[in-house]
ZAKOL-568569 format. One record per residue (C-alpha): residue number from 1; y, x, z. Coordinates in steps of 0.25 Angstrom, whole numbers. Layout:
% ZAKOL-568569
+-----+-------+-------+-------+
| pos | north |  east |    up |
+-----+-------+-------+-------+
| NUM |     Y |     X |     Z |
...
+-----+-------+-------+-------+
END
This chain:
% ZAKOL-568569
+-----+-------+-------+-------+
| pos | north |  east |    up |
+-----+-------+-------+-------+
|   1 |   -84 |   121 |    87 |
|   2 |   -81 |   111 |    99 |
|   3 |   -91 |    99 |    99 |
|   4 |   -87 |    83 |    96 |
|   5 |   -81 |    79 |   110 |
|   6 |   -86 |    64 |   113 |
|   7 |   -80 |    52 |   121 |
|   8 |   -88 |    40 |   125 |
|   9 |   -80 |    27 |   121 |
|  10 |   -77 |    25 |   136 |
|  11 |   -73 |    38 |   137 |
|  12 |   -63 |    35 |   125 |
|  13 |   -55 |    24 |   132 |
|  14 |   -55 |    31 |   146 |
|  15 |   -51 |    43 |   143 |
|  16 |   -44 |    41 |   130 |
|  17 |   -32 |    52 |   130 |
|  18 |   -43 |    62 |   132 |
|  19 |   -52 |    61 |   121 |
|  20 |   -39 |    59 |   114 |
|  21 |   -35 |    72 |   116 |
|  22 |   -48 |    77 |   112 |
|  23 |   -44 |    72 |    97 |
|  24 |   -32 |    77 |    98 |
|  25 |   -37 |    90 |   102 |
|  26 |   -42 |    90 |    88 |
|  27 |   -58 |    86 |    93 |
|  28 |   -66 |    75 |    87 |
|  29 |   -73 |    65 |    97 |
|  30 |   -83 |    56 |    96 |
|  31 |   -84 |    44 |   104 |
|  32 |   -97 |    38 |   108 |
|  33 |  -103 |    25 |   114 |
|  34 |  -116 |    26 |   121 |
|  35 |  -116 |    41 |   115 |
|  36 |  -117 |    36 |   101 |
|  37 |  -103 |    42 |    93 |
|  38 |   -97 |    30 |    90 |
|  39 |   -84 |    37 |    83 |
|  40 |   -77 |    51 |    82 |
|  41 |   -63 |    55 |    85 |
|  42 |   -57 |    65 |    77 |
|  43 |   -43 |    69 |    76 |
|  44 |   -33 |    63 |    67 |
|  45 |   -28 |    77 |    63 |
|  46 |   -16 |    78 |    56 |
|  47 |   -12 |    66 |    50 |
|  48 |     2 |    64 |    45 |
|  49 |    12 |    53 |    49 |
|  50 |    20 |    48 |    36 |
|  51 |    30 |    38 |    41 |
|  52 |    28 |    24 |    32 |
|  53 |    40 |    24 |    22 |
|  54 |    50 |    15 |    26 |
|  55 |    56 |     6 |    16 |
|  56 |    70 |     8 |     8 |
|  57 |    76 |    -6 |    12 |
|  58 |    89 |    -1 |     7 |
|  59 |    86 |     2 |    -6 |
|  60 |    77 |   -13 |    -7 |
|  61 |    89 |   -19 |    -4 |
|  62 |    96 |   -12 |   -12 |
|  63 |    88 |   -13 |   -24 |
|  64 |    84 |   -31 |   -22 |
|  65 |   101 |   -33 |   -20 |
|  66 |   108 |   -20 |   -26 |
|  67 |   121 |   -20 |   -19 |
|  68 |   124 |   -33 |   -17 |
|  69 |   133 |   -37 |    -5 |
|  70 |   131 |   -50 |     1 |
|  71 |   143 |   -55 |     7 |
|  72 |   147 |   -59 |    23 |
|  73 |   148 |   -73 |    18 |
|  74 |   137 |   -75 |     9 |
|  75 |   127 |   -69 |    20 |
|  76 |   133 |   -79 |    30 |
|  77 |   130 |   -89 |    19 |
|  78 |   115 |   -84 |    18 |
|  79 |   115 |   -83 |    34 |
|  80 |   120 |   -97 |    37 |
|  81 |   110 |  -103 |    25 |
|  82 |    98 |   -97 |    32 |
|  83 |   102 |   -97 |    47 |
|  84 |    90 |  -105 |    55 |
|  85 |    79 |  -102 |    42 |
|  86 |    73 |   -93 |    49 |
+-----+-------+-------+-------+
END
């Protein structure tokens, strides 16, 4: 059984990338200020990545205007009405 590895919190931001690579090296570490443990380190283990579900905007147009086609004149109609609005 390997003992805790510690890292000052000056330690921490210097040398950074290696006590990095002590977590990921699967050991916990604590970090200490003035030699008092002020927090721990522990790896994060295996923790999967979902992908957020990206909306259907097709099908939510779909479904608010069915299959309504809006004609070339009649957007240029709604284009010229709110030309310089926003």
């Amino acid at each position: 059984m390997s003992h805790m590895k510690t890292a000052s919190v000056r330690q921490l931001r210097t040398e950074f990338p290696k006590v990095l690579a002590w977590v990921n090296a699967g050991q916990e570490v604590a970090i200490t200020r003035r030699r008092k443990v002020v927090a721990n380190l522990t790896p994060a283990g295996d923790v999967p990545k979902k992908k957020p579900a990206r909306p259907d905007f097709h099908a939510r147009l779909h479904r608010i205007y069915g299959d309504q086609i809006v004609s070339a004149e009649a957007m240029a109609d709604i284009l010229s009405e709110n030309k310089g609005r926003y």
